[in-house]
SEKERO-331442 format. One record per residue (C-alpha): residue in one letter; x, y, z. Coordinates in steps of 0.25 Angstrom, whole numbers, plus 5000, padded with zeros to 4 digits. Last residue first. Example, Ala and Ser with C-alpha at 12.3 -4.5 7.8 and 13.67 -1.06 7.14 Angstrom:
! residues 2
S505549965029
A504949825031
//
This chain:
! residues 102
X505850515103
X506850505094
X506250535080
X506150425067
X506650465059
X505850545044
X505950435033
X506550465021
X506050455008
X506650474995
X505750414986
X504750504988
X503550504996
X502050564998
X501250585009
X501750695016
X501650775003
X502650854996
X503250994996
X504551044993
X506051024990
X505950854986
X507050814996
X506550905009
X505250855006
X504150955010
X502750935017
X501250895015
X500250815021
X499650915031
X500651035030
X502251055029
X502850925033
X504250915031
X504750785023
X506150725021
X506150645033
X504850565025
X503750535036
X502850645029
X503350615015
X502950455014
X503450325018
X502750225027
X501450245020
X502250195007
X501250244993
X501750364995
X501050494990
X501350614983
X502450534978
X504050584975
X504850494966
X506150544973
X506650604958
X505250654955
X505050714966
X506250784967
X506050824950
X504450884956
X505350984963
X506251004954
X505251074943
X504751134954
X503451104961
X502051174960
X501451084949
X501550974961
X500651064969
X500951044984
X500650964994
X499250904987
X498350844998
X498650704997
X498450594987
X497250504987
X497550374992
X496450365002
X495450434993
X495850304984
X495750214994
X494350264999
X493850274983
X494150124980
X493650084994
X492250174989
X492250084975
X492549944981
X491349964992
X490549994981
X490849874971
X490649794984
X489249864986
X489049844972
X489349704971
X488549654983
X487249734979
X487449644964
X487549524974
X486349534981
X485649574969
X486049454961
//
């Protein structure tokens, strides 16, 4: 009975620290900018693109988006939206930087 009690809290354990690695992992970024901050039709582009602070598609988010200009570490500013978002994030209006001839 001991054997197995042991067994069961270290697996309950080993559950509880992956359950906080993924959620660290998934934690948002450094805030951008304040959402408070924006106009009143500023937060209306984002709502009309369905912009995210982050995207759930690895392939697709802000900094590899042709609309974006990087500004700092993980942050920048859309061209469509008229101010800061993070590189993280994603709108439905996304278009992917070309490829450069090299």
């Amino acid at each position: 009975m001991t054997g197995d009690r042991r067994h069961f809290l270290g697996l309950a354990s080993a559950l509880g620290a992956g359950l906080v690695a993924a959620r660290l992992a998934a934690a948002p970024p450094a805030a951008c900018y304040d959402p408070a901050s924006l106009s009143l039709s500023q937060k209306s582009r984002r709502r009309a693109v369905g912009y995210a602070d982050v995207s759930a598609d690895p392939a697709k988010h802000c900094g590899l988006c042709n609309f974006f200009a990087a500004s700092s570490e993980g942050c920048g500013t859309c061209a469509l939206l008229g101010g800061p978002v993070a590189a993280t994030g994603l709108c439905d209006s996304f278009a992917a930087k070309s490829a450069k001839p090299g």
